[in-house]
C-alpha positions as CSV (number, residue, x, y, z in Angstrom):
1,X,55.1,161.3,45.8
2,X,58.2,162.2,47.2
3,X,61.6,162.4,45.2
4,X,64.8,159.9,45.7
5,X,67.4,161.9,48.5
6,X,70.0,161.4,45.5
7,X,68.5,162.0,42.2
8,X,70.3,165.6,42.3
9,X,73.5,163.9,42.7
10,X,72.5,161.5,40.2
11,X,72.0,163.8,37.6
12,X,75.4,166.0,37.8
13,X,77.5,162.8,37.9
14,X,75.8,161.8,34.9
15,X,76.9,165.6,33.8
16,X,80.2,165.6,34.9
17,X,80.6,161.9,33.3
18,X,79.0,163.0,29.7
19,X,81.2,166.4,29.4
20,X,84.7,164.4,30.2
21,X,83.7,162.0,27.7
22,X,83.2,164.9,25.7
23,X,86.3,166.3,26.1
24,X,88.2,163.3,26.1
25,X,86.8,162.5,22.4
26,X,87.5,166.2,21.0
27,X,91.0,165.9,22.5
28,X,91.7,162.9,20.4
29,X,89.9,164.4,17.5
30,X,92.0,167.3,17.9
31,X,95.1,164.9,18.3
32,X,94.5,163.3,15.1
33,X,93.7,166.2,12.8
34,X,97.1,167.7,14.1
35,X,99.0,164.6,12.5
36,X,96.9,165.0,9.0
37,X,98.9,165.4,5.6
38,X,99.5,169.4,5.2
39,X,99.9,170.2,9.2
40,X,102.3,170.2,11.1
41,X,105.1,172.4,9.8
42,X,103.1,171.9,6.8
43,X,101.1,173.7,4.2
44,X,97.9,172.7,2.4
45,X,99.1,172.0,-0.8
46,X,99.0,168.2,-1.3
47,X,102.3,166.0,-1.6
48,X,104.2,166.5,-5.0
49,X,102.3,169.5,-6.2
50,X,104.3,171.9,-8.4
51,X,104.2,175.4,-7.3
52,X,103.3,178.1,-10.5
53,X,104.6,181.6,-9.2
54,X,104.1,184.1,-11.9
55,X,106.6,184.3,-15.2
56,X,108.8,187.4,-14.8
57,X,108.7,187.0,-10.8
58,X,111.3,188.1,-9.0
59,X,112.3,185.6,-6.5
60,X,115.9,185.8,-5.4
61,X,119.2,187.8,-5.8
62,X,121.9,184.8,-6.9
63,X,124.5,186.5,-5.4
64,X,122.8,185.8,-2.4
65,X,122.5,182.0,-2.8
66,X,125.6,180.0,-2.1
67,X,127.3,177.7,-4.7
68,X,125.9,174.3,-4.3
69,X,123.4,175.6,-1.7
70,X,119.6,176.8,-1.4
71,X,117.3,178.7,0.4
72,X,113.7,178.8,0.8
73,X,111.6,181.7,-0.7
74,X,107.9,182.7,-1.0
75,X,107.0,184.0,-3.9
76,X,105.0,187.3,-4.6
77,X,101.4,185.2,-4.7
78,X,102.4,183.6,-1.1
79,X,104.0,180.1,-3.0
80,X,106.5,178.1,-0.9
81,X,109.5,177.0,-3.2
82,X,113.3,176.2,-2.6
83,X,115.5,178.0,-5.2
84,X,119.2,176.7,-5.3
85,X,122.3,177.6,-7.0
86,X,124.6,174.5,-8.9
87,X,126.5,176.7,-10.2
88,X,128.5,180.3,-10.4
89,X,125.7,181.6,-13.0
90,X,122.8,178.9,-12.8
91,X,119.4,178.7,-10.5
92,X,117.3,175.9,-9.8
93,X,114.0,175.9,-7.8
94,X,111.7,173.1,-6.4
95,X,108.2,172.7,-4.3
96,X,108.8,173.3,-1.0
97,X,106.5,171.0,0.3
98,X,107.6,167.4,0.9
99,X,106.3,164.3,-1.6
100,X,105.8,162.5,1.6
101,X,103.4,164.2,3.6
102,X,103.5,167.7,2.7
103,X,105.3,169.2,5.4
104,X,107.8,172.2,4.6
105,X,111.6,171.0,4.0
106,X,114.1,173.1,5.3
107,X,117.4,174.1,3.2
108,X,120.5,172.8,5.0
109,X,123.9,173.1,2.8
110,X,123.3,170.6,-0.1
111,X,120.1,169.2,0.9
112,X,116.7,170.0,2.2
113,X,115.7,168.3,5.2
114,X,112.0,167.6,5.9
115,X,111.1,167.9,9.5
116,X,108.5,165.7,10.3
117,X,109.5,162.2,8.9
118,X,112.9,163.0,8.0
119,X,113.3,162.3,4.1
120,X,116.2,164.6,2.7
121,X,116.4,165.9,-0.8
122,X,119.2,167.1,-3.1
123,X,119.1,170.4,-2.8
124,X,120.2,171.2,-6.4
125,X,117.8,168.4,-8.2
126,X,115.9,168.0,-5.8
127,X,116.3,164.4,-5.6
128,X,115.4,162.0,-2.9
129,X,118.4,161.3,-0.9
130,X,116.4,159.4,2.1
131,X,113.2,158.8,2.5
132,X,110.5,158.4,3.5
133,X,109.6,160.1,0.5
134,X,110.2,158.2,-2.6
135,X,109.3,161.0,-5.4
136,X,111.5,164.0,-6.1
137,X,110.1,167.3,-5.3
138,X,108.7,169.0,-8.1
139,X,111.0,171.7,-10.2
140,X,109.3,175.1,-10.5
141,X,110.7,176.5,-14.2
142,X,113.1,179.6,-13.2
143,X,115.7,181.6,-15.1
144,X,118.6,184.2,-14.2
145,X,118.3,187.6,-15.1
146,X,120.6,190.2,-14.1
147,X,121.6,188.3,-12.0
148,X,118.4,187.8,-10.0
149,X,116.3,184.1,-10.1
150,X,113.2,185.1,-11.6
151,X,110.2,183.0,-12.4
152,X,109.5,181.4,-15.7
């Protein structure tokens, strides 16, 4: 019996066929996981989820917070949160992960801008001021203390 003059050939283009399928599929697959809820400039807690740091934290100097502005802060145990100032003596603090699809908002004056879809929030309530989100972000119970923002 004597073998086909192309069966070789055959059988690495059947190879070389198979592994680009291959890697055409785990490129999507690796397409679509980048786009799930909690990735992109995200974090894995899930969409409206209220942040607990621990009572008597320490999470910000007021001074150093802007009437009518906010700035992001991670607390001691690694929690993203927003803590904002309304007023001269006052603190205010929120999830720092969007209602819509979890990514991280970013503090910009008076509001807090979310990245990937583009809802805004107030930045001293919290507030939806555009969505796509269409829930507030969660408040994180703070107090001031000396005139730092601590936890609790």
């Amino acid at each position: 019996m004597t073998a086909e003059p192309n069966s070789g050939l055959h059988s690495r283009r059947s190879a070389i066929t198979v592994g680009a399928v291959g890697a055409v599929a785990a490129g999507t697959i690796l397409t679509v996981s980048a786009c799930a809820p909690g990735e992109e400039g995200g974090d894995s807690a899930q969409p409206g989820s209220t942040p607990t740091p621990s009572a008597g934290a320490s999470l910000a100097v007021l001074a150093d917070i802007p009437v009518g502005e906010a700035t992001a802060v991670t607390t001691p145990d690694d929690q993203e949160i927003i803590v904002s100032r309304p007023t001269e003596t006052t603190a205010a603090a929120f999830s720092a992960i969007c209602t819509h699809q979890s990514c991280k908002v970013k503090p910009e004056g008076s509001e807090l801008r979310c990245p990937c879809h583009g809802s805004v929030f107030d930045a001293l309530t919290g507030e939806v001021r555009n969505g796509p989100a269409d829930r507030p972000l969660p408040s994180v119970p703070v107090s001031v203390e000396g005139g730092n923002v601590v936890a609790g």
